[in-house]
N, C-alpha and C positions, 0 to 999 in steps of 0.2 A: 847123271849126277843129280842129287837130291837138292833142295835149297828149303832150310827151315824158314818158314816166314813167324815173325810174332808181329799181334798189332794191338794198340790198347788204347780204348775211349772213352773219356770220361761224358756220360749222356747230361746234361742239361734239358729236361722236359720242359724247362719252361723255353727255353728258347726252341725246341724244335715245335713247339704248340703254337711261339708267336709269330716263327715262317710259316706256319701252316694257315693261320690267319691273314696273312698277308696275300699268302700265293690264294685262296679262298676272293677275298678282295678285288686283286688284279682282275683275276677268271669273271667275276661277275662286271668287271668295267669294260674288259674287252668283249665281252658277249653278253649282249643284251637279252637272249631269249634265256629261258632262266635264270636269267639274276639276281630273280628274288632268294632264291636256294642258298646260290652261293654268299648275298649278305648277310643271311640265316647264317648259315657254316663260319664264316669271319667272325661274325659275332660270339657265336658259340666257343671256340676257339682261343677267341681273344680274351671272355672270360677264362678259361681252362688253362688258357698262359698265365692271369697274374696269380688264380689259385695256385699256380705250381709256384712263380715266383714266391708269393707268400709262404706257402709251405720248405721253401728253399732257405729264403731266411728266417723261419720262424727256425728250424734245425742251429741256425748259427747263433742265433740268440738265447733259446732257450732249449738247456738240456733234456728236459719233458716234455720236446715239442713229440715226439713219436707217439707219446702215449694221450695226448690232450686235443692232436691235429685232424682224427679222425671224429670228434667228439663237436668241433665246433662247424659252423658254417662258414662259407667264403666271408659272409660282413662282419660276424665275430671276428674270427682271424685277423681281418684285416683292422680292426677295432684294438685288439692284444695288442698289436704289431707298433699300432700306431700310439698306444699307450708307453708300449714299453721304451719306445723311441721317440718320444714326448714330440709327436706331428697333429699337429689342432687337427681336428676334423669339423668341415663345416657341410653335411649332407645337403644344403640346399645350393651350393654352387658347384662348380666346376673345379677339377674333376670328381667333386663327390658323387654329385647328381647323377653323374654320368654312369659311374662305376655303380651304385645304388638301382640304378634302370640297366645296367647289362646284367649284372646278378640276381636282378627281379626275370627278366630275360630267360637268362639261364635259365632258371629253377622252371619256369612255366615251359619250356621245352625238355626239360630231363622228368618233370613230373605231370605230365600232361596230360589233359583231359578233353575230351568234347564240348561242345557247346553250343546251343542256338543263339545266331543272332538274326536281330529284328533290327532294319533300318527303314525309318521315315521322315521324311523331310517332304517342303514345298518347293516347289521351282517352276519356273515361268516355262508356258507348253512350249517355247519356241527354244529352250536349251534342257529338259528333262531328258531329252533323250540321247545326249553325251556323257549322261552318269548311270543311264539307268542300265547300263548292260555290266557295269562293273560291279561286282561280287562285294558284298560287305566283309570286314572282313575285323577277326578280332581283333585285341590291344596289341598280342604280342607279334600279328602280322604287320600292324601298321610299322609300328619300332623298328621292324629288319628292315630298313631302308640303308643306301647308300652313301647317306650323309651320318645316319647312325653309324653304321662300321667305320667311316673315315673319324669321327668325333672318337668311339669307342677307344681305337691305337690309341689316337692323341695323347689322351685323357691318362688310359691305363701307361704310356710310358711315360708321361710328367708325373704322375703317383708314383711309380715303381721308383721311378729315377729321386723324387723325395724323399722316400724312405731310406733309400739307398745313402744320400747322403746326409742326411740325420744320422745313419746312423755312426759312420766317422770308424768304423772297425769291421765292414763287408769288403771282402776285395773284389767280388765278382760283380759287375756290371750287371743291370739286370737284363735280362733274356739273350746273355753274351752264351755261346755256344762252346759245350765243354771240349778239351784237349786233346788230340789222337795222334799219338804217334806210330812208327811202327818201324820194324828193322830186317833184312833179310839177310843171307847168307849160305856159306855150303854147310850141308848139314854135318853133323860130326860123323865118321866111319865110311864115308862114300865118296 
């Protein structure tokens, strides 16, 4: 005997981006030897959820979001979004700041380059040599930190969750994960 199966899923990208930064997160709190990767990976992630969020509700707001969303960058976007949903934007607090340093973040890891760095400082001879074996290291390595990734969530779900309800006509929660159902049975003729 046969059994037709059908099953149908509706993907929400941003929320599978924003489990993906979590479970990133976790991994680097319970294993401390490379953790710096994995707050790298969270971070990364975490911006790549609220892009997708954005670009989620930019679709329900604006019927030329398809043709205009590949044109802009995540802080535009997020700048339209927040216009068209009349949300102050204040970049030098919280969650601006925050969201403004993960999408600086982003971009210097999707568009990356090398670099020399030169570190020099003074330090008394009897503790110079508790720093002097660690590795200088650049802007966007110091940022991947652990407290960065926890601030990042934060921030990007009180933003998301803002917008969200500014706007008073989204039904999907943000980075709420899309619908699956599915159905079985015998197949017809068997």
């Amino acid at each position: 005997m046969k059994v037709k199966v059908r099953k149908e899923r509706t993907v929400r990208i941003d929320s599978e981006l924003w489990n993906t930064s979590w479970c990133l997160l976790k991994a680097g709190q319970e294993h401390e030897l490379g953790c710096a990767h994995q707050f790298r990976a969270s971070l990364v992630f975490t911006a790549f959820a609220l892009e997708a969020y954005l670009n989620h509700i930019g679709a329900r707001l604006f019927k030329s979001w398809e043709k205009i969303e590949r044109k802009l960058t995540p802080t535009e976007k997020l700048s339209l979004l927040c216009e068209q949903l009349q949300v102050s934007i204040d970049w030098s607090a919280r969650p601006w700041q925050t969201v403004k340093d993960l999408f600086r973040f982003r971009n210097t890891v999707a568009h990356g380059r090398g670099e020399a760095l030169v570190e020099e400082y003074l330090d008394s001879h009897d503790r110079y040599l508790k720093k002097f074996y660690e590795i200088p290291q650049a802007v966007w390595e110091k940022f991947a930190s652990q407290a960065a990734a926890i601030r990042a969530r934060e921030d990007v779900e009180r933003l998301a969750e803002s917008l969200h309800a500014s706007s008073g006509r989204l039904q999907d929660l943000p980075f709420m994960p899309g619908a699956q159902t599915g159905s079985a049975g015998p197949a017809e003729g068997r």
